[in-house]
C-alpha positions as a LaTeX table, in Angstrom:
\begin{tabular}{lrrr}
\hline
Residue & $x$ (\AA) & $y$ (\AA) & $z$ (\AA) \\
\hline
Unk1 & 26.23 & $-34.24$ & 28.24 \\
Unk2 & 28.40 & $-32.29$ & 29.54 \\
Unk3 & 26.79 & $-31.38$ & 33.19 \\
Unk4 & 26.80 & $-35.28$ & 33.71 \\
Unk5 & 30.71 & $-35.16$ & 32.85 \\
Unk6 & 30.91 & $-32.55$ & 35.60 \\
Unk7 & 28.31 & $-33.86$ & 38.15 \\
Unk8 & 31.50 & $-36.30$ & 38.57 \\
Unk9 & 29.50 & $-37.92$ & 42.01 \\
Unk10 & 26.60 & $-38.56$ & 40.05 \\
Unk11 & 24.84 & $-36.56$ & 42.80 \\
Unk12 & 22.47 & $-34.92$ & 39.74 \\
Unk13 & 23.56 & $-31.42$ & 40.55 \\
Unk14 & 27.27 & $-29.49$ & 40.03 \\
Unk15 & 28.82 & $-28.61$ & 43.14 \\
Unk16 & 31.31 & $-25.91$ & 44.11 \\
Unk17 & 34.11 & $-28.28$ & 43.56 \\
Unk18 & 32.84 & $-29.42$ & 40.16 \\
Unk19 & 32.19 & $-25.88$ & 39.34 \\
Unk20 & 35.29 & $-25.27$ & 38.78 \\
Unk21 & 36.62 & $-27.07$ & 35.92 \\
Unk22 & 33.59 & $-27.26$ & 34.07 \\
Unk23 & 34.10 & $-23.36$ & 34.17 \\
Unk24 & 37.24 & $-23.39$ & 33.10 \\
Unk25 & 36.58 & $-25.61$ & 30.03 \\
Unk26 & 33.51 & $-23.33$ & 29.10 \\
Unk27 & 36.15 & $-20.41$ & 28.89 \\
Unk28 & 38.72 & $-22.50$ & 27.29 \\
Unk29 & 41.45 & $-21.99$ & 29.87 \\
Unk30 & 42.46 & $-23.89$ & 32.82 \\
Unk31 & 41.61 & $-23.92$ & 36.57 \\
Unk32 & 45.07 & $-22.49$ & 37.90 \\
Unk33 & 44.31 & $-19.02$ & 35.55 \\
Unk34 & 40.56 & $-18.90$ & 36.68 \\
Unk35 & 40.24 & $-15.45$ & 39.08 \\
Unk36 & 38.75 & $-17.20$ & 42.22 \\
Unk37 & 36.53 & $-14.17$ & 43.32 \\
Unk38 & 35.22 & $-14.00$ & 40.16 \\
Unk39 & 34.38 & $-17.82$ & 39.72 \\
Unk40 & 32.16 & $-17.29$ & 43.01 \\
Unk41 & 30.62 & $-14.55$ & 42.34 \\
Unk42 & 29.18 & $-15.93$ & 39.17 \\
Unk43 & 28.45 & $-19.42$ & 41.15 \\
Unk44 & 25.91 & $-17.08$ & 43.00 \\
Unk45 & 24.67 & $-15.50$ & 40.31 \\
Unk46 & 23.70 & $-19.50$ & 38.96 \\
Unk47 & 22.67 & $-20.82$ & 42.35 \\
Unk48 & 19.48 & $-18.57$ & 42.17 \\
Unk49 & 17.56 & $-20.60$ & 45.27 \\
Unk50 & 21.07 & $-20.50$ & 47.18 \\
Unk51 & 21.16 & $-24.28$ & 47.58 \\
Unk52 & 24.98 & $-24.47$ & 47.45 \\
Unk53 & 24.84 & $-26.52$ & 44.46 \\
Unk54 & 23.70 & $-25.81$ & 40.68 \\
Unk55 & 20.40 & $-28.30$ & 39.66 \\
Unk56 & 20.03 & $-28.84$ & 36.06 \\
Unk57 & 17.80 & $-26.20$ & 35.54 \\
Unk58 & 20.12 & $-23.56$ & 36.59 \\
Unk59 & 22.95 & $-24.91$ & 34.48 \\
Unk60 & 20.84 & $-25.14$ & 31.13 \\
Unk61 & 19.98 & $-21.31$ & 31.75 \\
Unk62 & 23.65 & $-20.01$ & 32.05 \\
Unk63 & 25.37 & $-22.46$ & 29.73 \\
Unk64 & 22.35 & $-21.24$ & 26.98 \\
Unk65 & 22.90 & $-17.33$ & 27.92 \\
Unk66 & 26.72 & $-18.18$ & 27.89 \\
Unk67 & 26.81 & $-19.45$ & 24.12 \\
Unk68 & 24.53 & $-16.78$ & 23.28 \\
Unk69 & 27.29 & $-14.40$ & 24.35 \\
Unk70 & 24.01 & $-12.82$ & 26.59 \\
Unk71 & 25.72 & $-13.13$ & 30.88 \\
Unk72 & 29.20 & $-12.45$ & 30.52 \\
Unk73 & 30.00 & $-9.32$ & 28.38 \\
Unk74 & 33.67 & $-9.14$ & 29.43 \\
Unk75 & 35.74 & $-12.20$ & 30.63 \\
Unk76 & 38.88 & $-10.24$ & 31.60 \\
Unk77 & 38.48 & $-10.35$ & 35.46 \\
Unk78 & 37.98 & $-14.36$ & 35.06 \\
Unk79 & 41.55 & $-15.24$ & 34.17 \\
Unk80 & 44.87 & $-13.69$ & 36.34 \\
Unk81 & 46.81 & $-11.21$ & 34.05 \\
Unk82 & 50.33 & $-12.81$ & 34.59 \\
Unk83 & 49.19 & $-15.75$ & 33.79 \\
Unk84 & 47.09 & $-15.29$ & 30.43 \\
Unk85 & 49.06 & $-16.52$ & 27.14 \\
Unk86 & 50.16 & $-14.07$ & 24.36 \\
Unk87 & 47.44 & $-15.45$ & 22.27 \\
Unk88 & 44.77 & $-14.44$ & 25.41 \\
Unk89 & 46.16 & $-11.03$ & 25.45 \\
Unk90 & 45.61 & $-10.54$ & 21.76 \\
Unk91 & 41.95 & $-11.45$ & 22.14 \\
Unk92 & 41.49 & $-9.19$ & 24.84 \\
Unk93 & 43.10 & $-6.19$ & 23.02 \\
Unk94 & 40.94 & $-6.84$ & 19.76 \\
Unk95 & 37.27 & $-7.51$ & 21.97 \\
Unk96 & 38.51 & $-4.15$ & 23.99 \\
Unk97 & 39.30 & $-2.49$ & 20.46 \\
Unk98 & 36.19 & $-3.15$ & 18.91 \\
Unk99 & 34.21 & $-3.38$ & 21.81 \\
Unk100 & 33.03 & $-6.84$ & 22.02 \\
Unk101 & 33.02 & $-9.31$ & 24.85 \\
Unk102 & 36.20 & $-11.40$ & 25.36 \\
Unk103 & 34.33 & $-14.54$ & 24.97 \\
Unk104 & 33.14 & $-13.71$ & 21.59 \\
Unk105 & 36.51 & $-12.79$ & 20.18 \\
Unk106 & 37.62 & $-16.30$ & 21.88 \\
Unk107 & 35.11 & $-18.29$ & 20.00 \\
Unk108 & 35.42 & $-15.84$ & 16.73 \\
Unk109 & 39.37 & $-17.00$ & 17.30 \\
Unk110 & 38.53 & $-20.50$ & 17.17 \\
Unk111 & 36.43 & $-20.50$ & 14.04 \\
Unk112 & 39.07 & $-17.94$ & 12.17 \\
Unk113 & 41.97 & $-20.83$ & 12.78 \\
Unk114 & 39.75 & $-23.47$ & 11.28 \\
Unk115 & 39.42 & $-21.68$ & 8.05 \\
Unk116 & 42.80 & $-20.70$ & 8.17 \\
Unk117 & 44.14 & $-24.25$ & 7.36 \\
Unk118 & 47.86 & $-23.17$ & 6.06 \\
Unk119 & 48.19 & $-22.23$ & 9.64 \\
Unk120 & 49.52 & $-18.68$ & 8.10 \\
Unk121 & 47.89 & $-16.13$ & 10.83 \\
Unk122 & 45.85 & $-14.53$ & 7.66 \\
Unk123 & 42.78 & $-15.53$ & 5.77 \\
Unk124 & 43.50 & $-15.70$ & 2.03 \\
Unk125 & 41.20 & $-15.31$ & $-0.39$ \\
Unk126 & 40.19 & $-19.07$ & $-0.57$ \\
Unk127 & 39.54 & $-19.16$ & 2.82 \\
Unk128 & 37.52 & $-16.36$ & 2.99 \\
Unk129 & 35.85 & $-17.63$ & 0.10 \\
Unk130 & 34.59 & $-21.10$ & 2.20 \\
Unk131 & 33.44 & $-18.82$ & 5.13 \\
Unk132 & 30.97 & $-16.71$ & 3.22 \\
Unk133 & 29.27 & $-20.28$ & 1.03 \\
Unk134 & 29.19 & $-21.87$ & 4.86 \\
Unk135 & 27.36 & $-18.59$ & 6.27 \\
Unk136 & 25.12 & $-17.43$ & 3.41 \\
Unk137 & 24.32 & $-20.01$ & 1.58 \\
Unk138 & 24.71 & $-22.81$ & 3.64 \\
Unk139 & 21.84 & $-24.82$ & 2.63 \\
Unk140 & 21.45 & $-23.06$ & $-0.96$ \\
Unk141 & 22.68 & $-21.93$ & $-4.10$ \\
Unk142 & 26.60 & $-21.04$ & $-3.95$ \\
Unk143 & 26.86 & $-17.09$ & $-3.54$ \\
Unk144 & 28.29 & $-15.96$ & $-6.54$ \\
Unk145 & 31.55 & $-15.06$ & $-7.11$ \\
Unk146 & 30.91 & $-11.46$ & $-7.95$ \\
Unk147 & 29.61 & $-10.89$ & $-4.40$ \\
Unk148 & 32.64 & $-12.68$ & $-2.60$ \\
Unk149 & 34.79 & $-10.85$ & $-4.06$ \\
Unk150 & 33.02 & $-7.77$ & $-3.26$ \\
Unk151 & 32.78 & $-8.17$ & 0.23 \\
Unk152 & 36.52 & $-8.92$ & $-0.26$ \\
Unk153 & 37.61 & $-6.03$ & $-1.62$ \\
Unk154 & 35.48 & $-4.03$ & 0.87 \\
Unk155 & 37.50 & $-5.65$ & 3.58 \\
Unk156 & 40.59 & $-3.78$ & 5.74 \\
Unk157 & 43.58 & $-6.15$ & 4.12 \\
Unk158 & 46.99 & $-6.40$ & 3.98 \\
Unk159 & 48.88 & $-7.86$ & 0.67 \\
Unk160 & 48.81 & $-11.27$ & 2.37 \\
Unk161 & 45.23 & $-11.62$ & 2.76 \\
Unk162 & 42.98 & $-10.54$ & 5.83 \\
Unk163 & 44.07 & $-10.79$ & 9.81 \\
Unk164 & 42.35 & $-11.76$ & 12.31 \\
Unk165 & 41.97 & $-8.22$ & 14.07 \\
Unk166 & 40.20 & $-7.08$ & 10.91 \\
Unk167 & 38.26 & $-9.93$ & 10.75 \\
Unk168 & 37.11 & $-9.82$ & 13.76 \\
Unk169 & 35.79 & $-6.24$ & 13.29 \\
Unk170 & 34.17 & $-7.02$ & 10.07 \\
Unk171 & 32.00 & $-10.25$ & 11.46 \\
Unk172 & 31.24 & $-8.96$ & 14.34 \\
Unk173 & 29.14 & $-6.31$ & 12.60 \\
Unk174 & 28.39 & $-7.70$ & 9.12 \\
Unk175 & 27.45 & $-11.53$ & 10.57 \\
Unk176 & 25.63 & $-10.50$ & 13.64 \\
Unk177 & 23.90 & $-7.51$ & 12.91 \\
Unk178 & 19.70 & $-7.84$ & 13.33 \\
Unk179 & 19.46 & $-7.79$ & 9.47 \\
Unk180 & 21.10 & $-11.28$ & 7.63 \\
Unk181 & 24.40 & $-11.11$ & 5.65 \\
Unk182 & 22.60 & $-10.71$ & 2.26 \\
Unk183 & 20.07 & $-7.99$ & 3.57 \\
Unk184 & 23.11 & $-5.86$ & 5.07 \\
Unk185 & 24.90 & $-6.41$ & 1.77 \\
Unk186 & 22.06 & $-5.29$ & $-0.69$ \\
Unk187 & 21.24 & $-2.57$ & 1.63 \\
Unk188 & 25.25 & $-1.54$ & 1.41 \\
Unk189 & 25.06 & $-1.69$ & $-2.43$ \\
Unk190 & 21.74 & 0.28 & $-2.13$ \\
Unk191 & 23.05 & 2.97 & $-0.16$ \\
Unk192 & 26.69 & 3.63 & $-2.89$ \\
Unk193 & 24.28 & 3.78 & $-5.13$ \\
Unk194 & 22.35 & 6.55 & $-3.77$ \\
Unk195 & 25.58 & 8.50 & $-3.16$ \\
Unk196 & 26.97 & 8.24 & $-6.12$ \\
Unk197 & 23.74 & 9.49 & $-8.33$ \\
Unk198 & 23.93 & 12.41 & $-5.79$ \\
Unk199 & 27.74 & 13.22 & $-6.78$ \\
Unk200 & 26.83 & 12.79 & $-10.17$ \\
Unk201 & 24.08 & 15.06 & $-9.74$ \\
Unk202 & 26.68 & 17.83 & $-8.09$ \\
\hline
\end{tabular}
């Protein structure tokens, strides 16, 4: 668990001390990058009863509203700007771009390099392909290829496939949205439909 990996005296609560790595490896960076005043002033906003230390309790309620991308909406002021990596600084242009929090791009980053397993910086068709069985159909019949290769074609690519900036874009809003995958889909194909027996009306 990882707040007894952190709790590194076994004292059963995270300290400021211990509060620092373990929120560094939440954001996927190191210590030395963290933004100090920013680290604190989030350790306040955890320590609710001001105890100087985080109980259990505390911790399960941020790390749950942290990977439900629900405290932190924008991570840019936790990490020193002349010390974040080119890779960093592309995140943090696409979540500003599209207007998502840094963390989400960061984890949306992760997931986009494990599909793309030729290591080629674009999602090919194949890839792409994997992503949409694993997301909307995961436990069910395979999605069939006509609607893959729909939502392919509808997608912002280059010759090589899809990048990450436009895949970001696209997930972010077709994956997350308060209607499912499918439902957004269908309710896409719905509304072409609509418009194009009103052209053909004109």
């Amino acid at each position: 668990m990882m707040f007894d990996s952190y709790d590194t005296d076994q004292s059963g609560a995270i300290e400021p001390k211990e509060f620092v790595p373990l929120l560094a490896k939440c954001l996927k960076t190191t210590p030395e990058k963290l933004d100090m005043s920013e680290v604190w002033r989030v350790w306040d906003e955890i320590d609710a009863d001001g105890s100087n230390e985080i109980c259990f309790d505390e911790f399960h309620q941020w790390y749950s509203n942290l990977l439900e991308i629900d405290m932190f909406t924008d991570q840019t002021n936790f990490i020193n700007e002349d010390l974040v990596s080119a890779e960093e600084k592309m995140i943090r242009n696409i979540a500003k771009d599209i207007n998502k929090s840094v963390l989400e791009v960061e984890l949306l980053w992760s997931e986009f390099n494990r599909l793309d397993a030729d290591g080629s910086g674009i999602l090919e068709f194949d890839e792409f392909e994997e992503l949409i069985q694993k997301q909307l159909s995961p436990n069910g019949p395979p999605v069939p290829p006509r609607v893959v290769e729909k939502l392919w074609l509808d997608l912002q690519r280059t010759d090589e496939g899809l990048p990450f900036r436009s895949f970001a874009k696209w997930y972010l809003s077709f994956m997350t949205g308060s209607k499912s995958a499918m439902e957004q889909y269908y309710s896409k194909l719905a509304e072409r439909q609509v418009v194009k027996e009103v052209e053909d009306d004109l």
